[in-house]
N, C-alpha and C positions, 0 to 999 in steps of 0.2 A: 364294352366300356360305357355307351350310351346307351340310355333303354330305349327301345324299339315301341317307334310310333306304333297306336294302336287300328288308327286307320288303315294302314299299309303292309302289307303281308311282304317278307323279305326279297321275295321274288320280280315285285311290283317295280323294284328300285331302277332305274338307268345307270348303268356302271360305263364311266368315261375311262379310258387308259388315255394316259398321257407317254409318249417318250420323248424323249430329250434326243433334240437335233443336235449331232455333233458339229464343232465349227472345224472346221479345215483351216492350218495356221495357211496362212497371205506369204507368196512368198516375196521374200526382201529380201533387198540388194543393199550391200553395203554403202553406207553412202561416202561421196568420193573424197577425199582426205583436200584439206587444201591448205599452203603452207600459209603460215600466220609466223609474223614478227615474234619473236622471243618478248617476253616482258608488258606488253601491251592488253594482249587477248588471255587468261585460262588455259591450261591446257585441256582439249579435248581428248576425254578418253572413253572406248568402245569395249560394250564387254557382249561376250557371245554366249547366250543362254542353254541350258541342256539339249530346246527341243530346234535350235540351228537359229532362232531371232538374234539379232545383233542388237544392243541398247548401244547408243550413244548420246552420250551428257558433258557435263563440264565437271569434273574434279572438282570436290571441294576441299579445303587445306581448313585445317584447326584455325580457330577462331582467337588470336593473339589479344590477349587482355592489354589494354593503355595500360602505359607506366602512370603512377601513381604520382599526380602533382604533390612539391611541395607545399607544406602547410603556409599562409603567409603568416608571418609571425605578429604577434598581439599587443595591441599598442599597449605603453604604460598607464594611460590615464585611464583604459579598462578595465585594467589589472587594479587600481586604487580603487577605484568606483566598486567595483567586485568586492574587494577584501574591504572598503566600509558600509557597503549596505551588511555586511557579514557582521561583522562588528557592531551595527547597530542592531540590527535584531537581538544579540546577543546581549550585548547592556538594558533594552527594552523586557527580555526574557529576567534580567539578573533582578530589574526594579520591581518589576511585575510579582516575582519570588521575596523579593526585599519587603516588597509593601505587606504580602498577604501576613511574611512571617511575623512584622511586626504587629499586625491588626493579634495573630495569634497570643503574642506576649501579650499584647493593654489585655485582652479578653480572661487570659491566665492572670494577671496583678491584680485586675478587679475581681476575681472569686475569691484569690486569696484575703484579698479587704474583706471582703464579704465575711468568708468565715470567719476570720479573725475579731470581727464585730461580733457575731451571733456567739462564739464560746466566751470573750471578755463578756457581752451584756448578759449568757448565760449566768456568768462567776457572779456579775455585780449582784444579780437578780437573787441568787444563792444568800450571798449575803445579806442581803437587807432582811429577805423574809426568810432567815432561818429562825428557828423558834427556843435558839440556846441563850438568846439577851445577851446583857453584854458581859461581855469576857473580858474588854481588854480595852485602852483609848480612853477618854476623857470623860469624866462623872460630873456631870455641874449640879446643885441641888441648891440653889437659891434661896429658898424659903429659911431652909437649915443654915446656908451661909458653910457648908461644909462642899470644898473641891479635892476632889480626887481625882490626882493622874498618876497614869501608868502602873496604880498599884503603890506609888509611894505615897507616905503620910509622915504628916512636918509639922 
């Protein structure tokens, strides 16, 4: 598994054997029972192992959960406090959404201004410099002392 130092020929080596001391079990004597009061002490109980050792301990019994205290019950005036900080965020959230919507509208009424100027000032601008003269509306010629409107003549 390891490669072999080059200095040292395998022969070279010192080989230790080790064995294992066995222990010899101790011998034990039961230890002497002695009466104990009902209800005060554990009961001790003794248990005797494969190889003739005796263990003796204290019993241990399952571990009983406490009963579960009542809850104490929750004053009114935390229950108000509760349900109006509730309340207030919520009006705060409503104005919050109220305001922005409104900022939305004025932003939307003023483009529609907007366009609504730029196609009217389009029309006007059509008309003044279209190149068809007049068609129609009032003719004043001063010099002639001749008025025309509407196309009628009187």
């Amino acid at each position: 598994m390891y490669p072999e130092h080059p200095g040292h020929a395998p022969a070279e080596r010192a080989v230790e054997v080790h064995q294992p001391t066995p222990i010899t079990p101790a011998a034990v004597t039961p230890a002497p029972l002695v009466p104990v009061q009902p209800g005060s002490v554990p009961a001790v109980a003794s248990v005797v192992l494969p190889d003739g050792r005796v263990v003796t301990g204290y019993a241990i019994e399952n571990a009983k959960p406490e009963p579960v205290a009542a809850k104490p019950p929750v004053s009114r005036a935390a229950v108000n406090v509760a349900l109006g900080g509730v309340g207030f965020l919520a009006v705060c959230g409503g104005l919050l959404l109220l305001t922005s919507f409104i900022a939305a509208l004025t932003a939307f009424i003023g483009q529609l201004i907007i366009l609504a100027a730029v196609i009217f000032g389009g029309w006007i601008a059509v008309q003044i410099f279209s190149p068809s003269g007049h068609q129609g509306g009032t003719t004043v010629n001063i010099r002639k002392a001749v008025i025309k409107r509407n196309h009628f003549h009187g």
